[in-house]
C-alpha positions in Angstrom: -81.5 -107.8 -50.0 -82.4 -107.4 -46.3 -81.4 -104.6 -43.9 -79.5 -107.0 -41.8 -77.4 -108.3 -45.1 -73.9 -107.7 -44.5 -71.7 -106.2 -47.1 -68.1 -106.4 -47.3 -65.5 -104.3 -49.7 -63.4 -106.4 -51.9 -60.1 -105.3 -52.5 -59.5 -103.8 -56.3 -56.7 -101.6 -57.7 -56.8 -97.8 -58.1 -58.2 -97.9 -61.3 -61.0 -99.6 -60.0 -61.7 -97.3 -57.3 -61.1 -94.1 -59.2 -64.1 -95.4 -61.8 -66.9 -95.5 -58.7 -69.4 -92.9 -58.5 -68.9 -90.4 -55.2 -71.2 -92.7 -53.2 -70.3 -95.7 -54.3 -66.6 -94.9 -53.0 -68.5 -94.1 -49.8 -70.0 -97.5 -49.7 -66.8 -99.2 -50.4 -64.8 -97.4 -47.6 -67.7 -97.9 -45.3 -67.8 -101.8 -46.1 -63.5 -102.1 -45.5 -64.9 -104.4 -42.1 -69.0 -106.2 -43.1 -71.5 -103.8 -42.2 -75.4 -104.5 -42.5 -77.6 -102.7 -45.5 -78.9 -100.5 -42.4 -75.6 -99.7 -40.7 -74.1 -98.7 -44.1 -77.4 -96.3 -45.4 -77.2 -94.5 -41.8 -73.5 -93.8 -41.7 -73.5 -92.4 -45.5 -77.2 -90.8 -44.3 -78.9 -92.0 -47.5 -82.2 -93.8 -48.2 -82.7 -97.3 -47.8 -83.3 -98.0 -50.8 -80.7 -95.8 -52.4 -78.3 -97.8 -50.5 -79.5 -101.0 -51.5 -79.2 -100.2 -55.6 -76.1 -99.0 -54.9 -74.6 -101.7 -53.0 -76.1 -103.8 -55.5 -74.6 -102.2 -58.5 -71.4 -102.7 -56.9 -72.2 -106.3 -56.0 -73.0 -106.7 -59.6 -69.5 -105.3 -60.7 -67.7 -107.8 -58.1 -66.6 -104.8 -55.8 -68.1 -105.9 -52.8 -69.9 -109.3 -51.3 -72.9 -109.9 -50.0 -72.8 -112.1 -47.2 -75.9 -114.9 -46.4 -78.3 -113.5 -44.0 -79.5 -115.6 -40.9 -82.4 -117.4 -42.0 -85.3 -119.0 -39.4 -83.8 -122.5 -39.6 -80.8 -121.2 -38.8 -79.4 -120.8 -34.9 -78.9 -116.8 -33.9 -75.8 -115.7 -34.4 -75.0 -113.2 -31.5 -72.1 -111.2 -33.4 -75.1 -110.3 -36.2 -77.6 -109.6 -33.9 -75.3 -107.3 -31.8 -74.4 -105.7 -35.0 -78.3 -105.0 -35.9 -79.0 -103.5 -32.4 -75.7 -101.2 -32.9 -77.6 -100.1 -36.2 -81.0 -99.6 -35.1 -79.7 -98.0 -31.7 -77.7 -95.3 -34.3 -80.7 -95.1 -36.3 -83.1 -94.3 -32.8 -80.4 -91.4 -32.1 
């Protein structure tokens, strides 16, 4: 998974909710709108890599969705790249 992956929540019942770990609910809130690997691991201030087990765990359980990533055959897309300067400007700060 690559920093700029975006991760959105999908919706589940309280059940659901009340059985994720603390920072997995903290991932799931965080992803209500698609944030990127990065933008996620600074908001919740955890590790990089932390962030991307646990993103994947939940990916694995069908809690949230990993979007495709822009690859190099692919045009830019502006909103993503806007999205990964927001992220590395918070990270800078």
């Amino acid at each position: 998974m690559l920093l700029e992956t975006l991760v959105s929540a999908i919706s589940m019942n309280a059940t659901g909710y009340a059985e994720l770990a603390p920072e997995q609910r903290g991932i799931y809130i965080a992803c209500r709108e698609p944030m990127s690997v990065t933008e996620i691991a600074t908001r919740l201030s955890m590790p990089i890599g932390v962030a991307r087990i646990l993103i994947s765990d939940l990916a694995d359980h069908g809690r949230v969705a990993i979007h495709p990533t822009v690859r190099r055959d692919q045009p830019s897309n502006r909103h993503l790249l806007e999205r990964i300067l927001h992220g590395l400007e918070s990270i800078a700060q």
